[in-house]
C-alpha positions in Angstrom: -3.8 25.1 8.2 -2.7 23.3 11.0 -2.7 19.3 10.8 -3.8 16.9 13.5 -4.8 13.5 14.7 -8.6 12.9 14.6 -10.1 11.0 17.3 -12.6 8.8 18.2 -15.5 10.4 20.0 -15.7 7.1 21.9 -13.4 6.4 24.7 -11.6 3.0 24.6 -11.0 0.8 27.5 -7.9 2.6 28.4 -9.0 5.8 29.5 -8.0 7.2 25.8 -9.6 8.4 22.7 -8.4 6.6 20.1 -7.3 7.8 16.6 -8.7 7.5 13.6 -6.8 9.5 11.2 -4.8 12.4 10.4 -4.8 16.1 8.6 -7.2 19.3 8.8 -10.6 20.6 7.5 -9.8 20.8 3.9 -7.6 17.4 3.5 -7.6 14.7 5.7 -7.2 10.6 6.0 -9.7 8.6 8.0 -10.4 4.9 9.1 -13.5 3.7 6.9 -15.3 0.5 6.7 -14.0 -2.3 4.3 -16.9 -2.7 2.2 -16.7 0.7 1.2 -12.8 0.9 0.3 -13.1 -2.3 -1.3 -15.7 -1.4 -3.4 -13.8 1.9 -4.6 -10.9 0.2 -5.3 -12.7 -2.9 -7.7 -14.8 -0.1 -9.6 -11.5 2.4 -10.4 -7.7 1.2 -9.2 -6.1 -0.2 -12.5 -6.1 -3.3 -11.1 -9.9 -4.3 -10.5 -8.9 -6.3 -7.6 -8.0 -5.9 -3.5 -5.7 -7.3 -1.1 -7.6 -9.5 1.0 -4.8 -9.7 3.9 -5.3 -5.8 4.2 -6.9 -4.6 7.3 -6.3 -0.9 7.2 -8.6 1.0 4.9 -8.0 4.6 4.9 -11.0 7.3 3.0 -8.9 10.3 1.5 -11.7 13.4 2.1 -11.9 17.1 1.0 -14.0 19.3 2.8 -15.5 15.9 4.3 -15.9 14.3 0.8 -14.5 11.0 0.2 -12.6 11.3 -2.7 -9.9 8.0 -2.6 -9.0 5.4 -0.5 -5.5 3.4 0.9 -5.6 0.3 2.0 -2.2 -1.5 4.2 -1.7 -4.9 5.4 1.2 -7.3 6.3 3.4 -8.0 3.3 2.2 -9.7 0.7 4.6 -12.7 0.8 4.7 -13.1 4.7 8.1 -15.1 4.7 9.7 -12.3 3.2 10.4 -10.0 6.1 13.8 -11.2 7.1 15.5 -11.3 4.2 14.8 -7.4 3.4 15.7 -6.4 6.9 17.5 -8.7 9.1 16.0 -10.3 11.8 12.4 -8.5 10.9 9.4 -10.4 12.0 5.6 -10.3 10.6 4.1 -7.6 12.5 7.2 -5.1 12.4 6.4 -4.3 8.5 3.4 -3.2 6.7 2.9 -2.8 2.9 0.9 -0.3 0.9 -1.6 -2.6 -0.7 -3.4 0.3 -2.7 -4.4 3.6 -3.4 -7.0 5.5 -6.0 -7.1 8.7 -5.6 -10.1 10.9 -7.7 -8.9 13.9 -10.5 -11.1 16.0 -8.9 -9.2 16.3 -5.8 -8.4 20.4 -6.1 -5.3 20.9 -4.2 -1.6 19.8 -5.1 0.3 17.0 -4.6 -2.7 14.8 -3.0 -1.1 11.5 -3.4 2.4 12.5 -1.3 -0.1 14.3 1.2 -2.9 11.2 1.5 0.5 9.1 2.2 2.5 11.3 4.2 -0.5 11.6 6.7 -1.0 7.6 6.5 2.2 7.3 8.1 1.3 9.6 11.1 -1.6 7.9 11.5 0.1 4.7 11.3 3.0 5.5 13.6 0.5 6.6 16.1 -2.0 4.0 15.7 0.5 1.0 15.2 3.8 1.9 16.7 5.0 -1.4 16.6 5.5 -1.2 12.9 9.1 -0.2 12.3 8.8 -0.1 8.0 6.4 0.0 5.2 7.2 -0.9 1.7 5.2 -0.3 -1.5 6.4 -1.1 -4.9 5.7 0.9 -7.7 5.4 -1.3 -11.6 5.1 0.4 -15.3 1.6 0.2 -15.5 1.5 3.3 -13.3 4.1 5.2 -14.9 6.2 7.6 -12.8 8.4 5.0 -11.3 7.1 5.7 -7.7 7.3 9.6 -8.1 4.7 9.6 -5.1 7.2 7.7 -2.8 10.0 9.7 -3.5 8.1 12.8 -2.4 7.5 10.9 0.8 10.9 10.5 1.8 10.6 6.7 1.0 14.5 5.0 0.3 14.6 3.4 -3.0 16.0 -0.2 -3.2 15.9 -0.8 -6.9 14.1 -2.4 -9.3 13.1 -6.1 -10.6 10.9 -7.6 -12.8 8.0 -9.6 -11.8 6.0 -12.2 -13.3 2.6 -12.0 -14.0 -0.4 -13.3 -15.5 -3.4 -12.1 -17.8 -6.5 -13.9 -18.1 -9.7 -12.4 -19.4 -8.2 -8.8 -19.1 -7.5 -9.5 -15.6 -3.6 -9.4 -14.4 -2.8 -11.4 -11.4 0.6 -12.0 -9.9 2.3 -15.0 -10.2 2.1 -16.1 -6.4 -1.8 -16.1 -6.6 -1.1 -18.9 -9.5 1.2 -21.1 -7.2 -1.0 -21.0 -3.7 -1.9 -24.2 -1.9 -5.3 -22.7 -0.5 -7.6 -25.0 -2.5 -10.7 -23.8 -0.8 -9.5 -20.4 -2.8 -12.1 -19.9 -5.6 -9.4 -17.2 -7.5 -6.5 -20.3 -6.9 -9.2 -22.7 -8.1 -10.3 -20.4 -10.9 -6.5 -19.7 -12.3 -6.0 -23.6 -11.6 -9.0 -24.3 -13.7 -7.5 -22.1 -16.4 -3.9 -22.5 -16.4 -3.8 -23.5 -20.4 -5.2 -19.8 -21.2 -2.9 -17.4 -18.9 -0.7 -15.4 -20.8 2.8 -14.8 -18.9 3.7 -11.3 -18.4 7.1 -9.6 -16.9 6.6 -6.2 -15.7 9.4 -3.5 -14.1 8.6 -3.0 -10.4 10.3 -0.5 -8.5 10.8 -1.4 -4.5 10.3 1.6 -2.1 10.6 1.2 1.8 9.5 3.7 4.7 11.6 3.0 8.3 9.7 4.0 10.8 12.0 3.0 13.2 15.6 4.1 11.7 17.3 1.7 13.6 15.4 -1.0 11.7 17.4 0.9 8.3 20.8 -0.2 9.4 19.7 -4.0 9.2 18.4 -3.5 5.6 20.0 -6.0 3.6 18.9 -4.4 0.4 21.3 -1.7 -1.2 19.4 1.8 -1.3 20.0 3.0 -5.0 19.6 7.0 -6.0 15.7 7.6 -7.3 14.9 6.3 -10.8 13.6 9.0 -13.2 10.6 9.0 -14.9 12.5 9.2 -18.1 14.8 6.6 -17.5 14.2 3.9 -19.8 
């Protein structure tokens, strides 16, 4: 079945349709609104919790069914850019924030495919985004089995610091922010004697749009980890 760009019915002020998403009648990606992806993601991602920097959210459907959601913004530390590729500014990159899909999804490989058409839409949508990077950490499993399939380029792995409180794991960044008018900075802040330190593997996977943008990676792209590898 052949895939293609869906587009809006509604005719934008250029003279074009514009898109909206990306696939075919049985499987396909499509802009929804916020509420709704957010909601999904704090009632089933392992997390519990969005990004609130993202502002693409992406429904996952079969046979018109929303069955998951993906949600992308700008990186999630925003000073970051140029030192993973040189010279990179803010709007050139894009990170996959997160992604649920349902079990009930009944064809294969729907994570890869809910991906793989995120970038088409992406590229078409956005094309002055030249990468996107999503990590992948422990608490998943499969050390970013899903990116690999996508053609992502590995760039190894580190270990990041996070916290727990009341069940909830946050990373450490959201601990050390300077928004005081935060209520999640103010509630960590208010509980700072309770947080239990935790150090999780997180595996770094980066999309180039734009393969020019590959050759100014300062990072060194490392063969694909194995889901055995301990």
């Amino acid at each position: 079945m052949e895939n293609k760009y869906i587009l809006s019915e509604q005719i934008s002020l250029y003279g074009e349709a514009d898109c909206i998403g990306f696939g075919n009648n049985e499987f396909y990606i499509k802009e929804i609104q916020r509420e709704i992806c957010v909601k999904i993601i704090k009632e089933n991602h392992y997390s519990k919790k969005v990004v609130n920097s993202s502002f693409i959210h992406l429904g996952v459907f079969e046979k018109n069914k929303l069955k998951g959601v993906l949600q992308f913004g700008y990186l999630f530390n925003p000073t970051y850019h140029s030192k993973i590729v040189e010279f990179s500014k803010t709007e050139d990159a894009m990170e996959l924030n997160r992604m649920w899909l349902s079990d009930e999804i009944n064809i294969k490989y729907p994570e890869s495919r809910a991906i793989s058409f995120s970038i088409k839409y992406i590229k078409r949508k956005y094309p002055k985004i030249k990468w996107i990077q999503s990590f992948a950490d422990e608490r998943c499993g499969g050390f970013g089995i899903v990116y690999q399939a996508c053609s992502f380029s590995y760039y190894g792995e580190h270990i990041g610091e996070f916290y727990e409180l009341d069940g909830e794991i946050y990373h450490s960044i959201q601990t050390r922010r300077k928004d005081n008018n935060s209520k999640l900075t103010l509630y960590l802040r208010n509980n700072k004697d309770k947080l239990k330190k935790l150090s999780l593997r997180q595996f770094r996977y980066i999309k180039f749009l734009d393969q020019r943008e590959k050759k100014k990676c300062l990072l060194k792209e490392m063969p694909y980890p194995k889901h055995y590898e301990r």
